[in-house]
GUKOLLUM-919718 format. One line per field, with one value per residue (C-alpha): x, y, z. Coordinates in Angstrom, 3 decimals. Layout:
BEGIN
c1	[X;...];
c2	[Y;...];
c3	[Z;...];
END
This chain:
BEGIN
c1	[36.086;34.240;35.127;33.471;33.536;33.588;31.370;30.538;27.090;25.532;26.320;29.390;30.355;28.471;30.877;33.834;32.953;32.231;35.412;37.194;35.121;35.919;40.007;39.951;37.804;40.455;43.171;41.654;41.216;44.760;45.793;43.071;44.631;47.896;45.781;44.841;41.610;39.910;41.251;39.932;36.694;36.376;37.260;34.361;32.338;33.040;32.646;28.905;28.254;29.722;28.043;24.496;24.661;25.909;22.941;20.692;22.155;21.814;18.115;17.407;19.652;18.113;14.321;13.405;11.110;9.845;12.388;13.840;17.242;20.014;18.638;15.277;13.983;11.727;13.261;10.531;11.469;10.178;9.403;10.057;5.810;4.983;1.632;0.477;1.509;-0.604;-3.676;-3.327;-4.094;-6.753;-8.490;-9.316;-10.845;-13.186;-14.014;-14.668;-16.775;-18.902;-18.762;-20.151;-23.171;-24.104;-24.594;-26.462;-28.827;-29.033;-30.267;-32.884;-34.442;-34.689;-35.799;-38.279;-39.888;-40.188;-42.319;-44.372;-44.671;-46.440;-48.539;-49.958;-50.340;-52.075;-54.665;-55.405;-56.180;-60.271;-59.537;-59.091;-55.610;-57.539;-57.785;-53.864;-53.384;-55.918;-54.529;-56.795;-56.142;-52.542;-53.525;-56.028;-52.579;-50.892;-53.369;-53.243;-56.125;-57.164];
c2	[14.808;14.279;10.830;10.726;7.276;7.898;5.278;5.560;5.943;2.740;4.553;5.405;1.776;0.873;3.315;2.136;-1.414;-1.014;1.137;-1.858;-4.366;-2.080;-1.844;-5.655;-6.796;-3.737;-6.049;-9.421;-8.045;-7.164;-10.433;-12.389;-11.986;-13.979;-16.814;-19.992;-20.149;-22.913;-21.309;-18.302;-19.279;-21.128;-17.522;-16.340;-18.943;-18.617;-14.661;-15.163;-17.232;-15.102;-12.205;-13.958;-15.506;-12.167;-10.370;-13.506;-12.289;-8.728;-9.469;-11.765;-10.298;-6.595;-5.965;-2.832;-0.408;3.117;5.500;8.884;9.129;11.472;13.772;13.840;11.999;8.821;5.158;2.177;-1.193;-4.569;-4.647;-7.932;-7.832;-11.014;-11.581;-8.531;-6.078;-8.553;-8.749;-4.865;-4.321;-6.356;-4.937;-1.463;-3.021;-5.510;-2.034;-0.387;-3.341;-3.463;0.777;0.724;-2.484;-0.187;2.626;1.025;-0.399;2.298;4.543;1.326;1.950;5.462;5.355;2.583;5.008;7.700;6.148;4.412;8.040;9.285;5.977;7.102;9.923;8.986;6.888;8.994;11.470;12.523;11.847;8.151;7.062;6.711;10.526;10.575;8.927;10.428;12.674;15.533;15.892;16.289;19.589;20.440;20.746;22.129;25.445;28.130;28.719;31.864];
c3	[31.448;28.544;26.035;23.174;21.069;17.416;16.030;12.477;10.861;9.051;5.662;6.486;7.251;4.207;2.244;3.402;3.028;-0.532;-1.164;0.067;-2.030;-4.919;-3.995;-3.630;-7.022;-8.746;-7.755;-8.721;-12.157;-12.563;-11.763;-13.115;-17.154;-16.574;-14.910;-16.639;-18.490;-16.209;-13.424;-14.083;-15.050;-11.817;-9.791;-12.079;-10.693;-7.075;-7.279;-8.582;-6.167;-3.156;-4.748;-4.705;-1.128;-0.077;-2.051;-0.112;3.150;3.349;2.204;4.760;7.941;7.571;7.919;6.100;7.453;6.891;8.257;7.369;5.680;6.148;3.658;5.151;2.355;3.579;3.107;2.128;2.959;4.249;8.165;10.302;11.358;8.661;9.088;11.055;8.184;5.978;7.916;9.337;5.284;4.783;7.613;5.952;3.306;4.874;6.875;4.107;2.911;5.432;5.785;2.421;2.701;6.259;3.921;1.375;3.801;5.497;2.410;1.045;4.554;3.770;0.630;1.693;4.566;2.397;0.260;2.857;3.838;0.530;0.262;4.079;2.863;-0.506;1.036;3.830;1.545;0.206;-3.425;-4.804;-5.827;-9.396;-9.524;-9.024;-12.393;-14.337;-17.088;-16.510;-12.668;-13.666;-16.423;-13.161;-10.530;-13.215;-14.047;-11.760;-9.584;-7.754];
END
């Protein structure tokens, strides 16, 4: 035989808790008018303080992570890693530091060799390299020949 246990969905027990917050605070404010003024501005007092070390609480008891709601729509929120999450993202970008100065080098290198190339080639050449920069060898390469 098959028992099933009903438990309830973390949003449905955060529904029903804040129904009940709401039913309760409803009530408090009906009574709160025929109190005394310091006495109700102590209540005040109290309830902003519950509210903010309950606000402190929920912050610091649940780690938020990445997940998938109900709806299929994805949930951001802080994970419990600390430090791993913070160097985990600093690590891409010293990569891509040193992706980028290995590229750079790289490409001088290239650059570098290819001109070392035509200077070879320049000098091992018949003409001078003074012919190269005389103006009339430049209109001689650049009339057609048969």
């Amino acid at each position: 035989m098959n028992q099933s246990t009903n438990i309830p969905l973390p949003s449905a027990v955060d529904a029903l808790q804040a129904r009940f917050a709401l039913r309760v605070a409803a009530h408090l404010t009906e009574r709160s008018d025929s109190l005394a003024a310091d006495l109700g501005e102590r209540l005040r007092f109290a309830r902003e303080n519950a509210l903010e070390r309950g606000r402190a609480a929920r912050f610091a008891e649940s780690p938020q992570t990445v997940g998938v709601s109900s709806s299929g729509a994805a949930v951001l929120g802080r994970s419990g890693w600390g430090w791993w999450m913070r160097i985990g993202s600093v690590v891409p970008a010293f990569a891509l530091v040193a992706g980028l100065f290995l590229i750079q080098t790289w490409q001088d290198k290239a650059q570098i060799s290819v001109a070392a190339e035509i200077d070879a080639a320049l000098l091992a050449d018949d003409l001078p390299p003074t012919a190269y920069s005389d103006a009339g060898f430049a209109e001689f390469l650049k009339t057609p020949h048969e």
